[in-house]
C-alpha positions as CSV (number, residue, x, y, z in Angstrom):
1,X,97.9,-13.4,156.2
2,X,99.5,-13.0,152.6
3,X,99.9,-16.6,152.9
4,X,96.4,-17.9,153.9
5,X,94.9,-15.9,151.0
6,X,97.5,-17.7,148.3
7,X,96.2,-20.8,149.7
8,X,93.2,-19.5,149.4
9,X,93.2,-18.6,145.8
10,X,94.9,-21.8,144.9
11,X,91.7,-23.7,146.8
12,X,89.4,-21.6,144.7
13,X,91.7,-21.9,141.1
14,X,91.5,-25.7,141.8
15,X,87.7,-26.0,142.3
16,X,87.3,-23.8,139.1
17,X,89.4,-26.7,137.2
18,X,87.1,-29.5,139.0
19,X,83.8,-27.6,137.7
20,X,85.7,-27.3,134.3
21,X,86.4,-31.0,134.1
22,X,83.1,-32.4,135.6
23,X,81.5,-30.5,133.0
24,X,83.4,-31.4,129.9
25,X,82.7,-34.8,131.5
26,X,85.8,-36.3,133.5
27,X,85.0,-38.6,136.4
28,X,85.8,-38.0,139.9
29,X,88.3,-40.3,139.1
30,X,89.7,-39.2,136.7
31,X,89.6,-35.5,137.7
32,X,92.0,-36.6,140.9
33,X,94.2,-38.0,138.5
34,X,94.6,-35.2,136.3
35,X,94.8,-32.4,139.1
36,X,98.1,-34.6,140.2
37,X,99.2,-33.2,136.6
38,X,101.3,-29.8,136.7
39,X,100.4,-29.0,132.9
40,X,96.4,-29.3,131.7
41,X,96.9,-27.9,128.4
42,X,97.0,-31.3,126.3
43,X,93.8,-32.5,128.4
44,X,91.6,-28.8,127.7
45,X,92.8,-29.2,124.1
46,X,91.4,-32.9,123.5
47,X,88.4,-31.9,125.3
48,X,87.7,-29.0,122.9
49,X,88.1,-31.1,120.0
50,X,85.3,-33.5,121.3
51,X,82.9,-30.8,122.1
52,X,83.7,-29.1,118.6
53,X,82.7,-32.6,117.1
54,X,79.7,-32.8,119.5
55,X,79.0,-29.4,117.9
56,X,79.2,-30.3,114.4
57,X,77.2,-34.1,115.0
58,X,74.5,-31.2,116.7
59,X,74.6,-28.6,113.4
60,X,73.9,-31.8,111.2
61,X,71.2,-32.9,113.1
62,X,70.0,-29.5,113.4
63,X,70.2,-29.3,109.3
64,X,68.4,-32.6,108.6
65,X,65.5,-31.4,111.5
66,X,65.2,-28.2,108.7
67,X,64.8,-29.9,105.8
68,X,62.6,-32.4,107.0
69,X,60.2,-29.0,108.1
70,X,60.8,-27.4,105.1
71,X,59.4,-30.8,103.5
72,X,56.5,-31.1,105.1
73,X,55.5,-27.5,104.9
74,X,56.3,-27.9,100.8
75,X,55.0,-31.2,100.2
76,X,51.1,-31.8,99.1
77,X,49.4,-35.0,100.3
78,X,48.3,-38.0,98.1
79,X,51.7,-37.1,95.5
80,X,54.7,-38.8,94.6
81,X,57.6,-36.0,95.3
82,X,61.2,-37.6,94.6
83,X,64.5,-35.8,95.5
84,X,68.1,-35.9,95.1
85,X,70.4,-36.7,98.5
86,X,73.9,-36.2,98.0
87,X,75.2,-39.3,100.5
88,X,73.1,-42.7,100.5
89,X,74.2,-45.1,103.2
90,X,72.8,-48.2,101.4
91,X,74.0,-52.2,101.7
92,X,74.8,-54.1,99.0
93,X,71.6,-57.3,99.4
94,X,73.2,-60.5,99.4
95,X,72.8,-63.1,96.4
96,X,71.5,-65.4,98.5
97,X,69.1,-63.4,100.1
């Protein structure tokens, strides 16, 4: 009895880690692979640090979605407003263009 419900638990810790990969975003595949693994520590780490950049790509976005409100609520048609941006991501043109 003591031992079916170990089993048991084991099943149910295992499909908690197979929901937990699938959505940080592992394959099937991959997911078999990594369940072969003893020691998951390395693999929850690297997956943080991608959703932590995920987060940070989403807070910029979020940002630029503000400003761009905050613009349009501030800015008066038919005028010439200019701003200051702190980064420009501009290409040198070519002499030969």
């Amino acid at each position: 009895m003591v031992k079916s419900i170990m089993l048991e638990l084991l099943d149910l810790y295992k499909l908690y880690q197979v929901i937990a990969f699938r959505k940080i975003g592992y394959s099937i595949k991959s997911i078999k692979e990594l369940l072969m693994q003893k020691d998951h520590a390395n693999t929850f780490k690297i997956a943080e640090q991608k959703i932590q950049d995920q987060i940070d790509e989403l807070v910029k976005i979020k940002h630029s979605i503000q400003e761009i409100m905050q613009a349009q609520t501030n800015t008066s048609l038919n005028k010439i407003y200019f701003c200051e941006k702190e980064n420009r991501f501009l290409k040198k043109i070519p002499a030969n263009f």
